[in-house]
C-alpha positions as CSV (number, residue, x, y, z in Angstrom):
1,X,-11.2,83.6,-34.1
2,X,-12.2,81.9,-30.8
3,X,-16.0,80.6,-31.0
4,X,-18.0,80.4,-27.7
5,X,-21.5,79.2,-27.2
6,X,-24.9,81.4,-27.3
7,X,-25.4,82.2,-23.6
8,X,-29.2,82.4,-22.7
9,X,-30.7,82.5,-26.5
10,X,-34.2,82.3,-25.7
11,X,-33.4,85.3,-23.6
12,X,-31.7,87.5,-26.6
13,X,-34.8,86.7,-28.7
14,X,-37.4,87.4,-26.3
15,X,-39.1,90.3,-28.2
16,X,-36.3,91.4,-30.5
17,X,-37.2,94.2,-32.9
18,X,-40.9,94.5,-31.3
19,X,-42.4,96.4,-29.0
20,X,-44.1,94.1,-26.6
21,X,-46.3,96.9,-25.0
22,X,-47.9,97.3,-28.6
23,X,-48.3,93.5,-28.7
24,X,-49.8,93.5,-25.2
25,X,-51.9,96.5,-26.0
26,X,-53.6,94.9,-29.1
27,X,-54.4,91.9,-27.2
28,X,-56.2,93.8,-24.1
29,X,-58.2,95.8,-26.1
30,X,-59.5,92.2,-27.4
31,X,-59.4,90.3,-24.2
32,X,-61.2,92.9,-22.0
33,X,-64.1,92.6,-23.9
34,X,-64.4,89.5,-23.6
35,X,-62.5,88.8,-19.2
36,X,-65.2,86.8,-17.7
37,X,-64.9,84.9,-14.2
38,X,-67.6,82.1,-15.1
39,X,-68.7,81.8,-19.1
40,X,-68.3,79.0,-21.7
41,X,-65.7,78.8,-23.8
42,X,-63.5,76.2,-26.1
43,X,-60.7,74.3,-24.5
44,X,-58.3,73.2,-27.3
45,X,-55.6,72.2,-25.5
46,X,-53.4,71.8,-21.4
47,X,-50.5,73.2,-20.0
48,X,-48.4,71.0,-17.1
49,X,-45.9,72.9,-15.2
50,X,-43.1,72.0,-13.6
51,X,-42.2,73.8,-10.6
52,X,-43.3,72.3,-7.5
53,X,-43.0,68.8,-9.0
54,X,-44.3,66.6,-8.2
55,X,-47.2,68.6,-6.9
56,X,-48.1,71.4,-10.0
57,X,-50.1,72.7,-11.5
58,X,-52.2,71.5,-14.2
59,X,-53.7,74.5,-16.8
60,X,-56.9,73.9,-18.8
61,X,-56.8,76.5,-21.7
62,X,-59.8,78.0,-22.8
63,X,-61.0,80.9,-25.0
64,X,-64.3,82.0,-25.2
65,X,-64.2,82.7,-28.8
66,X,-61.7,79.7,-30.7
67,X,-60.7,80.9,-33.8
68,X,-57.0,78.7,-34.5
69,X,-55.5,79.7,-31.0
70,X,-53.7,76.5,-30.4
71,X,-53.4,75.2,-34.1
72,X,-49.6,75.6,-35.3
73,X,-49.9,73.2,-38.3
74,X,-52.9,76.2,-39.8
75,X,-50.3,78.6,-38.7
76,X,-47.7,77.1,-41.2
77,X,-50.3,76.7,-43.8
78,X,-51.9,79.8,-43.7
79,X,-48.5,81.8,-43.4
80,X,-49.6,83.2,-40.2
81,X,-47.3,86.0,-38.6
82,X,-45.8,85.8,-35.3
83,X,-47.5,89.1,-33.9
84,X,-50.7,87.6,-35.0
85,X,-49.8,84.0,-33.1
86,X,-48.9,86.0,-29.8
87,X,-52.0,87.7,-30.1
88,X,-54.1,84.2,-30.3
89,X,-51.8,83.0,-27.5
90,X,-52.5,85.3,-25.2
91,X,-56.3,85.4,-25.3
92,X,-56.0,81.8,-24.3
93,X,-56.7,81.8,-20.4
94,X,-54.7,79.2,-18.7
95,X,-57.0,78.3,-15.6
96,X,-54.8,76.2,-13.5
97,X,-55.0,73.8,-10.5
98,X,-53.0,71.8,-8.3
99,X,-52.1,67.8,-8.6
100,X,-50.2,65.4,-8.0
101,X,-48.3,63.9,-10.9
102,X,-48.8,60.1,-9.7
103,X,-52.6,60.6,-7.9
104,X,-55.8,60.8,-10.4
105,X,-58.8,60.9,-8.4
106,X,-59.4,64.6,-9.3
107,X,-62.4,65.8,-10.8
108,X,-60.7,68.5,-12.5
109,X,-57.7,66.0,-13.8
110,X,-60.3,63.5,-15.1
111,X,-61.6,66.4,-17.1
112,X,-58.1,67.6,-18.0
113,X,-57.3,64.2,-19.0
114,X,-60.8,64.0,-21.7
115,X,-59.3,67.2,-23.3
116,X,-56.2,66.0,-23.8
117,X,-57.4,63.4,-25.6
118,X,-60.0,65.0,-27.6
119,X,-58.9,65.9,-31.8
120,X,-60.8,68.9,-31.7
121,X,-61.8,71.5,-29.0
122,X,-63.6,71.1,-26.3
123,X,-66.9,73.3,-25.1
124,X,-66.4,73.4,-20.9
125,X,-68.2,75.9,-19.0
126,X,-65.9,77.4,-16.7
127,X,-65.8,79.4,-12.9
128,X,-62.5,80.7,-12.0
129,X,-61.9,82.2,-8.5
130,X,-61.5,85.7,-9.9
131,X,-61.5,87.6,-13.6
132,X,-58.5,87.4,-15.4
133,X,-56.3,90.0,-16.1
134,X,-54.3,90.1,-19.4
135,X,-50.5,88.6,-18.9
136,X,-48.1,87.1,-21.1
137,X,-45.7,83.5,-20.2
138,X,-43.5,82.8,-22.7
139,X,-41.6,80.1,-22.9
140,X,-38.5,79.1,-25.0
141,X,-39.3,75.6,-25.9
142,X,-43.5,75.9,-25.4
143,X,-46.4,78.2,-27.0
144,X,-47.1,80.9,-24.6
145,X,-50.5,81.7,-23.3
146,X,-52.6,84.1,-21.7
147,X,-53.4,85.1,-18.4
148,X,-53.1,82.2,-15.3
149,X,-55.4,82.3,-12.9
150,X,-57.0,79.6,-10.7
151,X,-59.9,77.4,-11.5
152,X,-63.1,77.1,-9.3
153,X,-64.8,74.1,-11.4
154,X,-65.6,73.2,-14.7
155,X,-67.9,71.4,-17.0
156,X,-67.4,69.3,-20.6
157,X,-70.5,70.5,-22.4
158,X,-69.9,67.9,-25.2
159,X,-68.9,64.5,-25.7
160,X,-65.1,65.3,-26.5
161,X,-64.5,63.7,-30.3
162,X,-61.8,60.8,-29.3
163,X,-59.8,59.0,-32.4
164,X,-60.9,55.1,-31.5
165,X,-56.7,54.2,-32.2
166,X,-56.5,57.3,-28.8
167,X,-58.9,55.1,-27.0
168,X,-57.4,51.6,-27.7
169,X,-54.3,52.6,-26.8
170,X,-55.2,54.3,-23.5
171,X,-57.2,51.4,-22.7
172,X,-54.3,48.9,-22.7
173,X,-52.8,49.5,-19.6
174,X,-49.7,46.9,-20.6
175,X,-48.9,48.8,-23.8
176,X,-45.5,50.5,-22.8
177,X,-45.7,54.2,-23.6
178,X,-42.5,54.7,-26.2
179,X,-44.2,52.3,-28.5
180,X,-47.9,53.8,-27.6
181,X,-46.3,57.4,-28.9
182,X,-44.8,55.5,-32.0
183,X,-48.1,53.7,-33.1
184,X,-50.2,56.6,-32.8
185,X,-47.5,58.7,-34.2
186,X,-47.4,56.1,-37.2
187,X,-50.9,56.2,-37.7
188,X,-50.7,60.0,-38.6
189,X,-51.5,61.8,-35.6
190,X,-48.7,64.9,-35.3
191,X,-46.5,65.7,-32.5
192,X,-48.6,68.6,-31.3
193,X,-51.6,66.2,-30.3
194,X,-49.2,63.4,-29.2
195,X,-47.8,65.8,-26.9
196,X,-51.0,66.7,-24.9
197,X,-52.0,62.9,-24.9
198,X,-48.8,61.9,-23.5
199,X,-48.9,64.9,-20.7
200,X,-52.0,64.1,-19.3
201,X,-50.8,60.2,-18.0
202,X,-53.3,59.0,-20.7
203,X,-50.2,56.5,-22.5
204,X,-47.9,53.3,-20.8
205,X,-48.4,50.6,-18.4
206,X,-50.6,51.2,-15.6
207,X,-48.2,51.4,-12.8
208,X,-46.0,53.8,-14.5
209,X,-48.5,56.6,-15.6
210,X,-47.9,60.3,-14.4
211,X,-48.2,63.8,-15.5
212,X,-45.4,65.0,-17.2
213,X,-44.8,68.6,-17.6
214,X,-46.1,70.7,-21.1
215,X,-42.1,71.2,-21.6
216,X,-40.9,67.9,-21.1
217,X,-43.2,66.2,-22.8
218,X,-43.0,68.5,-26.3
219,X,-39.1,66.8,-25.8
220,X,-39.9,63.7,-25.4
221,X,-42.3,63.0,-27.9
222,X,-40.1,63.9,-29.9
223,X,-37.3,61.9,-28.7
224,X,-39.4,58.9,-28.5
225,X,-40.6,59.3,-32.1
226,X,-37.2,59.9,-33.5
227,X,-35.4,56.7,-31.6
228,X,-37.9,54.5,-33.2
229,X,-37.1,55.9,-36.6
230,X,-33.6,55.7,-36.3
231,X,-33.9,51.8,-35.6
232,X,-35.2,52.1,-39.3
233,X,-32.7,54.1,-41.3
234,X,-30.5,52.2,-39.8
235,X,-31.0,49.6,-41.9
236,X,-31.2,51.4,-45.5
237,X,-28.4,52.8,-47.7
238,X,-26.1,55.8,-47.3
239,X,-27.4,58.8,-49.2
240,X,-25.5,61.1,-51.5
241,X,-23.5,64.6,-50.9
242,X,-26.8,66.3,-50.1
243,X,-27.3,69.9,-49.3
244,X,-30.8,71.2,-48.4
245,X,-31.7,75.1,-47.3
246,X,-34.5,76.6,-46.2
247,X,-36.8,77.8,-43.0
248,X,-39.3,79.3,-41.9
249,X,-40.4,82.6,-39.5
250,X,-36.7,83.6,-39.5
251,X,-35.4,80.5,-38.6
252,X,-32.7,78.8,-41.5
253,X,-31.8,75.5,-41.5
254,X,-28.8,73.8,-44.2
255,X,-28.8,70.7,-43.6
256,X,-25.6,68.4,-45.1
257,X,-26.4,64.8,-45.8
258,X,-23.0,62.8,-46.1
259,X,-22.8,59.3,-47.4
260,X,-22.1,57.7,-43.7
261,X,-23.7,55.7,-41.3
262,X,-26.5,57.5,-39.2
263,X,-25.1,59.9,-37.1
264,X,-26.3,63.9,-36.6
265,X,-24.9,67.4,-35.5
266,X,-26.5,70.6,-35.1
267,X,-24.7,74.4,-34.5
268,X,-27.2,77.0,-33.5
269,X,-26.3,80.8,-34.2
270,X,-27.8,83.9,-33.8
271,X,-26.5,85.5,-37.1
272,X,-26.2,88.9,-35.0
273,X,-23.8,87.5,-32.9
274,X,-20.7,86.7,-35.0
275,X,-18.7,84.5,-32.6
276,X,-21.3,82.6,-30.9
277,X,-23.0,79.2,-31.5
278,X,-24.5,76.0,-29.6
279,X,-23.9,72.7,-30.5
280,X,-24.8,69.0,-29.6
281,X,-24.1,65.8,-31.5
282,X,-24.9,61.9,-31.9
283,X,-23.0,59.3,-33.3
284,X,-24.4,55.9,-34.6
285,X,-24.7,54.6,-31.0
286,X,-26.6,57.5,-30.5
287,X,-26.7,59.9,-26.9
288,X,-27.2,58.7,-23.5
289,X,-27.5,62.3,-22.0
290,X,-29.7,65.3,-22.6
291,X,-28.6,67.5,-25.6
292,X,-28.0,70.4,-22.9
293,X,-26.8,73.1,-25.7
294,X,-29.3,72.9,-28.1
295,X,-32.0,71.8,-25.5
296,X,-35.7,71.0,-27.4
297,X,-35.0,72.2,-30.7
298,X,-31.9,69.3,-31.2
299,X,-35.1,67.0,-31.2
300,X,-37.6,68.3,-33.3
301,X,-34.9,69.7,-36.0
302,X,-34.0,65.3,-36.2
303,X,-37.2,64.0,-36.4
304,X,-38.1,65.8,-39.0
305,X,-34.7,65.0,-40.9
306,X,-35.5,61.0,-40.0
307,X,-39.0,61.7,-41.5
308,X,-37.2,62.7,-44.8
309,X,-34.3,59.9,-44.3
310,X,-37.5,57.3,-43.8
311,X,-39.3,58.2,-47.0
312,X,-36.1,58.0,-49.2
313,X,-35.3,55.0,-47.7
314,X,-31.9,56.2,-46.5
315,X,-29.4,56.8,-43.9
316,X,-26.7,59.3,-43.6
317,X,-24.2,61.5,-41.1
318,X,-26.2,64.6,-41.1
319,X,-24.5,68.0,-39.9
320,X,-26.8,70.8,-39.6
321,X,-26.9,74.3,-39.1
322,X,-29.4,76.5,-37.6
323,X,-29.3,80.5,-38.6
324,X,-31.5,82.4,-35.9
325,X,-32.2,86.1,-37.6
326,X,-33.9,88.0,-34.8
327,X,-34.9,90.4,-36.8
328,X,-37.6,88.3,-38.2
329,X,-37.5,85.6,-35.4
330,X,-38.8,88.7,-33.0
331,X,-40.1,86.6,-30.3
332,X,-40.0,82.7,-29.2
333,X,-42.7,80.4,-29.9
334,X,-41.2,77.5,-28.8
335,X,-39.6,74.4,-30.9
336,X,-42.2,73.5,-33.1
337,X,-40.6,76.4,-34.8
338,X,-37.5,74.3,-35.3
339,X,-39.6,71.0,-36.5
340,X,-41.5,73.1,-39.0
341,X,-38.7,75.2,-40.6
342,X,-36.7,71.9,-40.6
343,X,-39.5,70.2,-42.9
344,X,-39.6,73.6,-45.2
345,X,-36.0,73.2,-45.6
346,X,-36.4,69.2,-46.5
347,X,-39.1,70.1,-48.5
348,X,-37.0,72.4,-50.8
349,X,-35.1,70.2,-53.9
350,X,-31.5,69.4,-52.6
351,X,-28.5,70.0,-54.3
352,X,-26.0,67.3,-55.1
353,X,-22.4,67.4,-55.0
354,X,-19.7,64.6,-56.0
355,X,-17.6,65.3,-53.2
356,X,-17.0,66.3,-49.6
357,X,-15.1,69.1,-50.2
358,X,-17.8,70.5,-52.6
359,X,-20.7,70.1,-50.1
360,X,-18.5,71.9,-47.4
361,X,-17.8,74.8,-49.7
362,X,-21.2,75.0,-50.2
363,X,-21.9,75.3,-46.8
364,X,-19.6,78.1,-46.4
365,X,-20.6,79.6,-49.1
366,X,-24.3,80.0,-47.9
367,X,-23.3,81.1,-44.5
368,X,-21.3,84.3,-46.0
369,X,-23.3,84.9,-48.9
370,X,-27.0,84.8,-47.0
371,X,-25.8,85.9,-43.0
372,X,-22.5,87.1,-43.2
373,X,-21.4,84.6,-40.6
374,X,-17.9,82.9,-41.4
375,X,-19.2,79.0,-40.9
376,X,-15.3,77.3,-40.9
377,X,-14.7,78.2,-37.6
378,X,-17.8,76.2,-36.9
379,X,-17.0,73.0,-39.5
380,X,-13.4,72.8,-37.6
381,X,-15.0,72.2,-34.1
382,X,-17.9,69.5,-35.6
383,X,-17.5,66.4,-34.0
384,X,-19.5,64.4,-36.7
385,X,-16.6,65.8,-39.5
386,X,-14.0,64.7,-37.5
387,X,-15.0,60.9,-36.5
388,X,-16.3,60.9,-40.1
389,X,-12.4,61.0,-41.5
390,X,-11.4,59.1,-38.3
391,X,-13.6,56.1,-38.6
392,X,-12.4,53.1,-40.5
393,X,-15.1,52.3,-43.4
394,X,-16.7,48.9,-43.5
395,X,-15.3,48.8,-47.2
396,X,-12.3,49.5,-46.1
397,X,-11.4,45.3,-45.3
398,X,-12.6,44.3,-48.4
């Protein structure tokens, strides 16, 4: 059977199996109501673009009435559908305007930039140049969001509540950014607030401070995150055969754990589409490109396998695999997905095996029995199977 990769996914999935003129119809019977040009409203978080870079435009997302619009860690907890989320999304008004990504002396980008920093939402009166009309921007590897429309002025009501660690690190304008997102990250703030911080040019050395676009930084958070904890696991013990499973909002993750040296491989499949998968990999010396195939959700799947590899105190060759059904999956909502269902999967007991062999069985096993999708075809391509019985082992030469 030949096996060729997914072509477009986030396009197949975009509203698979619902009716987005339902969705949309829910929503402006809401919004209507409530389409203001000037009112007050809570401002929980910012979207950066990225066309037009390095002049874009910067989004300050409000909703009059904030009830859990921008919260995907209460999603998870309160089991929270994906209709529902869409329908949050979308009431959230993205009132945009332009800027540099290297020039700050912008009233509105000073006021972008408190936000961002902000733990909780913030009150801002707001003008627009017109009243919104109800749209929906999805993205594959970001939230989507409600209607865009351009930004006259606005006004912080509040004093936005700032974490004193936030303001110590953006105060030290010789603390290099990597280790700013680590420190803050290792003092228990999540990826989703580290992501708006880093964004808005708030983190790093003075000289090298600039916007970074909503979708690039989501990545590189978690990249930056997930390099530092490598350096760690690095130095621990291999782990046992290891098989987890689980997910979360349709999305299934099996993650093998092999007794090796750190290295990680993920296959994506959409479990409608028989022959088809993505893939990217890293060895122990780790990847000097972008993972291209897998794009956003290669990083947040890993850091949240390092965060389980961390608190075992272990390393490992970790092959995973990533089963999409778009029947449930019915719409993207970008790849905190992916870091979320990985964590439900690690946080399921795993199953131990004595050998290999087992472990791959296993995996096939899973892939016919839950998704009908033959998985050996996909085990003969990995790259991390095949330098695993290539390598020499350290024990090897003595």
């Amino acid at each position: 059977m030949n096996v060729s990769y997914i072509k477009d996914k986030g396009r197949k999935l975009h509203f698979h199996g619902l009716d987005p003129k339902k969705i949309r119809l829910d929503a402006k019977e809401k919004f209507n109501m409530k389409a203001k040009q000037d009112y007050f409203g809570a401002s929980p978080n910012l979207f950066v673009g990225k066309f037009g870079y390095p002049n874009i435009n910067v989004g300050i997302m409000n909703v009059e009435d904030y009830q859990k619009h921008d919260e995907p860690l209460t999603w998870v907890k309160d089991k929270t559908t994906i209709p529902e989320i869409i329908d949050l999304r979308t009431q959230l008004v993205n009132s945009t305007f332009r800027a540099n990504i290297k020039t700050f002396d912008n009233k509105l980008l000073e006021i972008s930039q408190e936000i961002s920093l902000a733990s909780k939402p913030v009150d801002v009166e707001i003008n627009l140049t017109k009243k919104p009309n109800l749209s929906l921007t999805m993205f594959d590897d970001a939230m989507p969001h409600g209607p865009k429309v351009g930004i006259k002025k606005a006004m912080i009501t509040e004093n936005p509540k700032i974490p004193h660690q936030v303001e110590k690190a953006v105060d030290d304008i010789y603390f290099k950014a990597n280790d700013a997102v680590y420190s803050l990250y290792d003092k228990g703030f999540d990826e989703h607030y580290l992501t708006k911080v880093f964004s808005l040019a708030n983190l790093g050395m003075k000289k090298n401070r600039k916007l970074v676009p909503t979708r690039w930084s989501i990545t590189a958070v978690d990249d930056l995150i997930g390099k530092q904890i490598i350096n760690e696991v690095k130095d621990f013990q291999t782990t046992d055969y290891l098989a987890y499973f689980g997910g979360y909002q349709g999305n299934y993750y099996l993650i093998l754990m092999f007794p090796e040296v750190w290295s990680y491989e993920l296959f994506e499949m959409i479990i409608t589409e028989k022959n088809s998968f993505a893939t990217d990999y890293e060895s122990f010396q780790g990847r000097k490109a972008y993972a291209y195939q897998t794009a956003g959700g290669y990083y947040a799947a890993r850091i949240a396998i390092l965060e389980k590899l961390k608190s075992m105190k272990r390393q490992s060759g970790v092959l995973v695999l990533r089963f999409i059904n778009p029947n449930e999956y019915i719409a993207p909502l970008g790849v905190w997905i992916c870091r979320e269902a990985t964590r439900a999967a690690l946080a399921n007991k795993p199953i131990e095996f004595a050998t290999k062999e087992l472990l791959l069985n296993y995996a096939k096993l899973v892939g016919s029995k839950k998704f009908g999708f033959n998985v050996s075809n996909l085990l003969d391509q990995s790259l991390l199977l095949k330098n695993m019985q290539e390598q020499s082992k350290l024990s090897a030469f003595f």
